[in-house]
C-alpha positions as CSV (number, residue, x, y, z in Angstrom):
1,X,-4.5,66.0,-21.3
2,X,-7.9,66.3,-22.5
3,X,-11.0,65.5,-20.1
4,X,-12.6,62.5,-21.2
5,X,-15.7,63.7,-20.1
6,X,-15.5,67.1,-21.6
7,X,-15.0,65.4,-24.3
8,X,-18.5,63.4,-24.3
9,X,-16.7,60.2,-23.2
10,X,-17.2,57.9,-20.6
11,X,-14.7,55.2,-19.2
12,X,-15.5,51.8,-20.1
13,X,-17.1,50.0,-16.9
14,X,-15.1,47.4,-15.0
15,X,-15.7,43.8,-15.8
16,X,-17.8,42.5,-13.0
17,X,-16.9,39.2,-11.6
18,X,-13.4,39.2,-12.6
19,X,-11.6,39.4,-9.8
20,X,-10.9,42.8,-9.9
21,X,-10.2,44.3,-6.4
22,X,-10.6,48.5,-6.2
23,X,-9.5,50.0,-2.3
24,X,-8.8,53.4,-1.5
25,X,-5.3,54.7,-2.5
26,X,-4.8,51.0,-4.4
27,X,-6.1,48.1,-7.1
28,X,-4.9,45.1,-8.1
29,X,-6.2,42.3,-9.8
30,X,-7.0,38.5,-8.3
31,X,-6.8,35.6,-10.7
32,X,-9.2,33.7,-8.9
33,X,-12.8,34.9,-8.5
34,X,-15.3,34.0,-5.8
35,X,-16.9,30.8,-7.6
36,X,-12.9,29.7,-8.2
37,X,-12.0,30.3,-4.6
38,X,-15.3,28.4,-3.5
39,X,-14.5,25.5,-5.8
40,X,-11.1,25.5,-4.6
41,X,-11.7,25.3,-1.2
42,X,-14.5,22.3,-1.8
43,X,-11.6,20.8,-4.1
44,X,-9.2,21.1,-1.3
45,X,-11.5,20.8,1.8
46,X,-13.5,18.1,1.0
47,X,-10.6,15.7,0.7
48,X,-9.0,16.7,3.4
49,X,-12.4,16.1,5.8
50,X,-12.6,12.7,4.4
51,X,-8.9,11.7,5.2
52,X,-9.3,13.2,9.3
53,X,-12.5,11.7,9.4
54,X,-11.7,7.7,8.3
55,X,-8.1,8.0,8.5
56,X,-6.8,9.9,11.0
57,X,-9.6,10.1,13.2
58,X,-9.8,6.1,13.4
59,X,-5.8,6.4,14.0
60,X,-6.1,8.7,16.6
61,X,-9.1,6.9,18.7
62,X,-7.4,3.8,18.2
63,X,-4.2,5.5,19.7
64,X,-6.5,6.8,22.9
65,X,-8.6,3.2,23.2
66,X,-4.9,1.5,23.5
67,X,-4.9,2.6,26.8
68,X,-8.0,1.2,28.4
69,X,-9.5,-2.1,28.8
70,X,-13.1,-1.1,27.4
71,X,-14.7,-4.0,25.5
72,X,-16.9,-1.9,22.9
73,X,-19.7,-1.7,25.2
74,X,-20.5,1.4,27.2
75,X,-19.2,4.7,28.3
76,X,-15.6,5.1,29.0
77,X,-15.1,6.1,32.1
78,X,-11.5,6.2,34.4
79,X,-12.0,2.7,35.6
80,X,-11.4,1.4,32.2
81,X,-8.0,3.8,31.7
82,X,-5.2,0.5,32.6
83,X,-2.1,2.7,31.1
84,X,0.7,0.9,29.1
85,X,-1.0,-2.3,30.5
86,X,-2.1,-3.6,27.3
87,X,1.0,-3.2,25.5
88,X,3.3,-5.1,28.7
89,X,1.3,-7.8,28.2
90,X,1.3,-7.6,23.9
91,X,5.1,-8.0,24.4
92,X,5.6,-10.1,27.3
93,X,2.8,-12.4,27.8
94,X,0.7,-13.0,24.7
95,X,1.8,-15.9,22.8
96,X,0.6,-14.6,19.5
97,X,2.2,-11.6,19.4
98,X,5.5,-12.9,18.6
99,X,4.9,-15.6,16.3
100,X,2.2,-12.9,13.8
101,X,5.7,-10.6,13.8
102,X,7.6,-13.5,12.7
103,X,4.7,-14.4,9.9
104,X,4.8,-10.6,8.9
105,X,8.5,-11.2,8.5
106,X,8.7,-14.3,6.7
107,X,5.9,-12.6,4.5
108,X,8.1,-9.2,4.0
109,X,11.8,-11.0,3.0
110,X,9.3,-13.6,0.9
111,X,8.3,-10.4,-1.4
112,X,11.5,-8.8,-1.1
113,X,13.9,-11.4,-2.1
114,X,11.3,-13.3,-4.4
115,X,8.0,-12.2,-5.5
116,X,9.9,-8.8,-6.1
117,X,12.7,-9.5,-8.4
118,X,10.8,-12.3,-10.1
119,X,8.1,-8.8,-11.1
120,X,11.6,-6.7,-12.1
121,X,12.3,-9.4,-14.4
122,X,9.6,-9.5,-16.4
123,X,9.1,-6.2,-16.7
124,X,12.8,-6.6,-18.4
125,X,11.6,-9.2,-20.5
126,X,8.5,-7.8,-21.7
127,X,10.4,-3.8,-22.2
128,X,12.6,-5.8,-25.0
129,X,9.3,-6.2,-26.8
130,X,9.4,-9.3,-27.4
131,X,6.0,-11.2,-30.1
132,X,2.7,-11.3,-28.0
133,X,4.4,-9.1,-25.2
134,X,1.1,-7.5,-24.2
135,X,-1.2,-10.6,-23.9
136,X,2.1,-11.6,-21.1
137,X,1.7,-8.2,-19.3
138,X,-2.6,-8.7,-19.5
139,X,-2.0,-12.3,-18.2
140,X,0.7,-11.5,-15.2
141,X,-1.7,-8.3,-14.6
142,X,-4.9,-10.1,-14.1
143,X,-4.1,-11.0,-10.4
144,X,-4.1,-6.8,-10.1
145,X,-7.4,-6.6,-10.5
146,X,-8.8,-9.4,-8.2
147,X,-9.1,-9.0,-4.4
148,X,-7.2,-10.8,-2.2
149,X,-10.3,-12.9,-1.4
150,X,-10.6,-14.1,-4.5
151,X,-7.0,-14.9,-5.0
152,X,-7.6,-17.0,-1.5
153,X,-10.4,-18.7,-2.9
154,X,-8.8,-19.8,-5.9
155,X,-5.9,-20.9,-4.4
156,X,-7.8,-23.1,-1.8
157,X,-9.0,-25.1,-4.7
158,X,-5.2,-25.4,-6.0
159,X,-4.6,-26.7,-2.4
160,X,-7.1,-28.9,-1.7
161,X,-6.4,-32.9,-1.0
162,X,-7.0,-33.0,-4.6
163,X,-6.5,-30.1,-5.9
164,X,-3.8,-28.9,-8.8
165,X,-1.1,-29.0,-6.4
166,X,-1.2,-32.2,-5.3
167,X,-2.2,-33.9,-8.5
168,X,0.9,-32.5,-10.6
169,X,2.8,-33.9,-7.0
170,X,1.4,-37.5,-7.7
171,X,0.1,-36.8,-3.8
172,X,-3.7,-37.4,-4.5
173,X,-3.9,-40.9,-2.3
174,X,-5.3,-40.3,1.5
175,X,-1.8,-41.6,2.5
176,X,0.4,-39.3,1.1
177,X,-1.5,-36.0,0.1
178,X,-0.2,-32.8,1.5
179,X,-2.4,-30.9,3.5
180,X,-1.0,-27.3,2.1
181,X,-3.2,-24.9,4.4
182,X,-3.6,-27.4,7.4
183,X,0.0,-28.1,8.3
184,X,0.9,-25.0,10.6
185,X,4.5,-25.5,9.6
186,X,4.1,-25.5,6.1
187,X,1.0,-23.2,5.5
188,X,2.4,-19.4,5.8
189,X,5.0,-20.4,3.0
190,X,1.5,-21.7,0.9
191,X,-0.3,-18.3,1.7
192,X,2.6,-16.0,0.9
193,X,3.7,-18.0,-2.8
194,X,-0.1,-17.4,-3.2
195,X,0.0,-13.7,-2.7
196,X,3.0,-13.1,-4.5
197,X,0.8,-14.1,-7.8
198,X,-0.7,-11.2,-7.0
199,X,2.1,-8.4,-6.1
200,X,4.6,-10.5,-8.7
201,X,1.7,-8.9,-11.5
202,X,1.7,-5.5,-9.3
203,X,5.2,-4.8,-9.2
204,X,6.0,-6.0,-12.8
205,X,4.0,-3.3,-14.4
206,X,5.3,-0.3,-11.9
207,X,9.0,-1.4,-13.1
208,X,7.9,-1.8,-16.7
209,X,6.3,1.8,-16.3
210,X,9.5,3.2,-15.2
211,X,11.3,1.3,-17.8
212,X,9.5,3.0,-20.7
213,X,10.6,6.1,-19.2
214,X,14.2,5.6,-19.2
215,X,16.1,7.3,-21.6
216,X,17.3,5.2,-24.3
217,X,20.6,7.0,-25.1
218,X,21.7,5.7,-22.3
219,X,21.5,1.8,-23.2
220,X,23.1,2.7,-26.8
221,X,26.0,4.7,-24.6
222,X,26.2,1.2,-23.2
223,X,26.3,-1.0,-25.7
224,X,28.5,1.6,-27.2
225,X,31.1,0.8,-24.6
226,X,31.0,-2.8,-25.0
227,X,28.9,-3.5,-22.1
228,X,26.2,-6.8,-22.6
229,X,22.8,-6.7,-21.5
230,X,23.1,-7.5,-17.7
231,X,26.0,-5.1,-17.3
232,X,24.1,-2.6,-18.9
233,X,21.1,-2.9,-16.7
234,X,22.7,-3.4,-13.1
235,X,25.5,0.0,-13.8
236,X,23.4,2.2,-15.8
237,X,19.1,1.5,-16.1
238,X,18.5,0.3,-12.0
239,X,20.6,3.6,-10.8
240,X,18.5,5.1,-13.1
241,X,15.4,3.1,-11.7
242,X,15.8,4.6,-8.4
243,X,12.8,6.2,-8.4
244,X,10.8,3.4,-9.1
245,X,12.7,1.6,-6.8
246,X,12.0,3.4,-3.8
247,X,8.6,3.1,-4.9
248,X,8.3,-0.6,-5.0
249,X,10.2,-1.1,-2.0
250,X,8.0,0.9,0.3
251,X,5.0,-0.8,-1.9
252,X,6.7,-4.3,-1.2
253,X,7.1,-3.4,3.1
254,X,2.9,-2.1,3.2
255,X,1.6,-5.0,1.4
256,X,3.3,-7.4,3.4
257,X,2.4,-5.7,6.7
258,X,-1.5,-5.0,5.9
259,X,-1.8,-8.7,4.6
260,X,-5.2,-9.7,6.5
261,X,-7.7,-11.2,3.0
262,X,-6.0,-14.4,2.0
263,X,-5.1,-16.1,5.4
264,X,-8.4,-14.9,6.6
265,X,-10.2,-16.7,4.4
266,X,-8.1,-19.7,4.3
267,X,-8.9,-20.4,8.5
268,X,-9.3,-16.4,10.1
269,X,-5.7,-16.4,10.4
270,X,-5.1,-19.0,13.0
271,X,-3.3,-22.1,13.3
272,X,0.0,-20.9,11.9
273,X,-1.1,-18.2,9.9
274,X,-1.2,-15.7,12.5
275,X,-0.8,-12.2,11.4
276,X,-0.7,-8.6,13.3
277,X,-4.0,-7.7,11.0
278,X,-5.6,-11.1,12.2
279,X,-4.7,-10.3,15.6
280,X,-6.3,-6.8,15.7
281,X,-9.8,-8.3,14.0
282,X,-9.6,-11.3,16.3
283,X,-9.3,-8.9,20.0
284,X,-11.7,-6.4,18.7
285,X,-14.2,-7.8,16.4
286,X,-14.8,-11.6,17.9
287,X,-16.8,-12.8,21.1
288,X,-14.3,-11.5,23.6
289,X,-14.4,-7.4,22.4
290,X,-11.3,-6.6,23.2
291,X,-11.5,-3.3,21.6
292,X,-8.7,-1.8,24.0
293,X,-6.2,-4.6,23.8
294,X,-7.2,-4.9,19.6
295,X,-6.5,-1.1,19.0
296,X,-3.0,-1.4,21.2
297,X,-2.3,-4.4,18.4
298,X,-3.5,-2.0,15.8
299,X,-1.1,1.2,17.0
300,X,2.0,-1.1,17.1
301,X,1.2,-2.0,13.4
302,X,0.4,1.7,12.7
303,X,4.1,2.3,14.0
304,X,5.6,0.2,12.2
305,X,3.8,1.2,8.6
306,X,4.7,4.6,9.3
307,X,8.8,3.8,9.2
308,X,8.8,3.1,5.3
309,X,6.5,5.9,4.7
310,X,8.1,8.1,6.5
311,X,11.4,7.1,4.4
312,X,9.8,7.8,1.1
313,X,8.6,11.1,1.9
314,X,11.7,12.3,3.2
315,X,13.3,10.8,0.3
316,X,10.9,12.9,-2.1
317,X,11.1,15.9,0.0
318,X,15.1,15.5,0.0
319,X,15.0,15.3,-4.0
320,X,12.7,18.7,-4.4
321,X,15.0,20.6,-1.8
């Protein structure tokens, strides 16, 4: 073969910049440059120092603060490590405790077996296109977009002595009118009807998503096989749905856990509206400082949020394996 340079030739030059890698004995070539790599690793990194630093940072003091009595106030030193005091007397003598688990209950089976199915079934309804179906999704969405405070404040009005409420009830005199937020037996069902306007609106357009994805072969199989409209939907589009499903269940179990805005602002969750959240803010940010005694509140809720994420991500892994 001829000598290139004999020949008057010389080899192109390599491309600088491109990744290209020359060692002794071997080459090869790197698809990402320097300038990639960098922005990679700010893409990557700067994400991930933002989660340790206000999530699991936070988490993790909270976790060590659990374990002392130290009321936000000076150095911690061994005099304010108590153990697993804090948490004896969380489950044995704190009379809050149990009746905030029983709110977050009644709050959870509320938007499971109500708020829930009542967002699946518009989602069915509006998916059959039915006239002026997108001014319905933009009015049950518009509780989406507003904060829980809001939602609270608005729905103190509809409670009020004369409020909507109570005026469609014909309870308006000062002899009969229902105190709705007052009444510690009847308020938690008033705060958790009002945030279900809220995740009713949240739910029905995650279901309504996943119903637009569904294939639709598989409803004219159905009707194909004589099967009506509810038939069709409970044996062939929710197994389909299971996905979405998942998704809105897990949704359903953290909203009802991290509930804190609307019973906060209704009376700083107190007085029957007692909630784990309200308890935490309560111990650690009132005039007492509990901070250690708060932040032992705050890791049992932490527990307990982790179960149903926990769930899904096994669930998702599962699927990808």
């Amino acid at each position: 073969m001829p000598d290139p340079q004999a020949a008057g030739l010389t080899p192109a030059p390599a491309p600088t910049g491109a990744g290209v890698i020359t060692r002794p004995g071997k080459s090869h070539y790197s698809l990402l440059t320097r300038r990639d790599r960098v922005v990679l690793l700010l893409m990557v990194g700067i994400p991930v120092l933002l989660d340790v630093v206000f999530i699991w940072g936070p988490a993790l003091v909270s976790v060590l603060l659990s374990f002392t009595n130290w009321q936000g106030i000076g150095a911690i030193t061994s005099q304010n490590i108590v153990g697993v005091k804090n948490y004896q007397f969380l489950f044995t003598e704190y009379t809050q405790f149990w009746p905030a688990v029983s709110h977050n209950v009644i709050w959870l089976v509320f938007f499971v077996c109500v708020a829930s199915p009542i967002g699946i079934f518009f989602a069915v309804l509006l998916d059959r296109e039915i006239r002026g179906s997108r001014i319905y999704q933009n009015f049950f969405y518009l509780p989406v977009v507003l904060s829980l405070a809001v939602i609270g404040f608005i729905w103190e009005l509809q409670y009020a002595p004369n409020g909507l409420i109570n005026s469609v009830l014909g309870r308006t005199g000062q002899d009969n009118t229902i105190n709705w937020l007052g009444n510690p037996a009847i308020n938690i069902w008033a705060a958790v009807v009002a945030a279900s306007w809220r995740h009713v609106g949240y739910v029905m357009i995650l279901y309504l998503a996943g119903l637009k994805s569904v294939d639709p072969t598989l409803r004219e199989a159905a009707a194909i096989d004589g099967a009506s409209e509810r038939q069709a939907f409970f044996k062939v589009i929710f197994p389909v749905m299971a996905p979405i499903n998942v998704v809105i269940v897990i949704v359903t179990v953290i909203e009802s856990l991290r509930a804190f805005d609307l019973v906060f602002i209704i009376n700083q969750g107190t007085n029957g509206l007692q909630l784990l959240s309200t308890l935490i803010t309560n111990n650690s940010i009132s005039e007492a400082n509990l901070v250690g005694f708060g932040s032992s509140i705050a890791v049992v809720l932490m527990v307990i949020s982790l179960v149903p994420i926990v769930i899904f991500l096994s669930r998702v892994m599962g699927q990808r394996e």
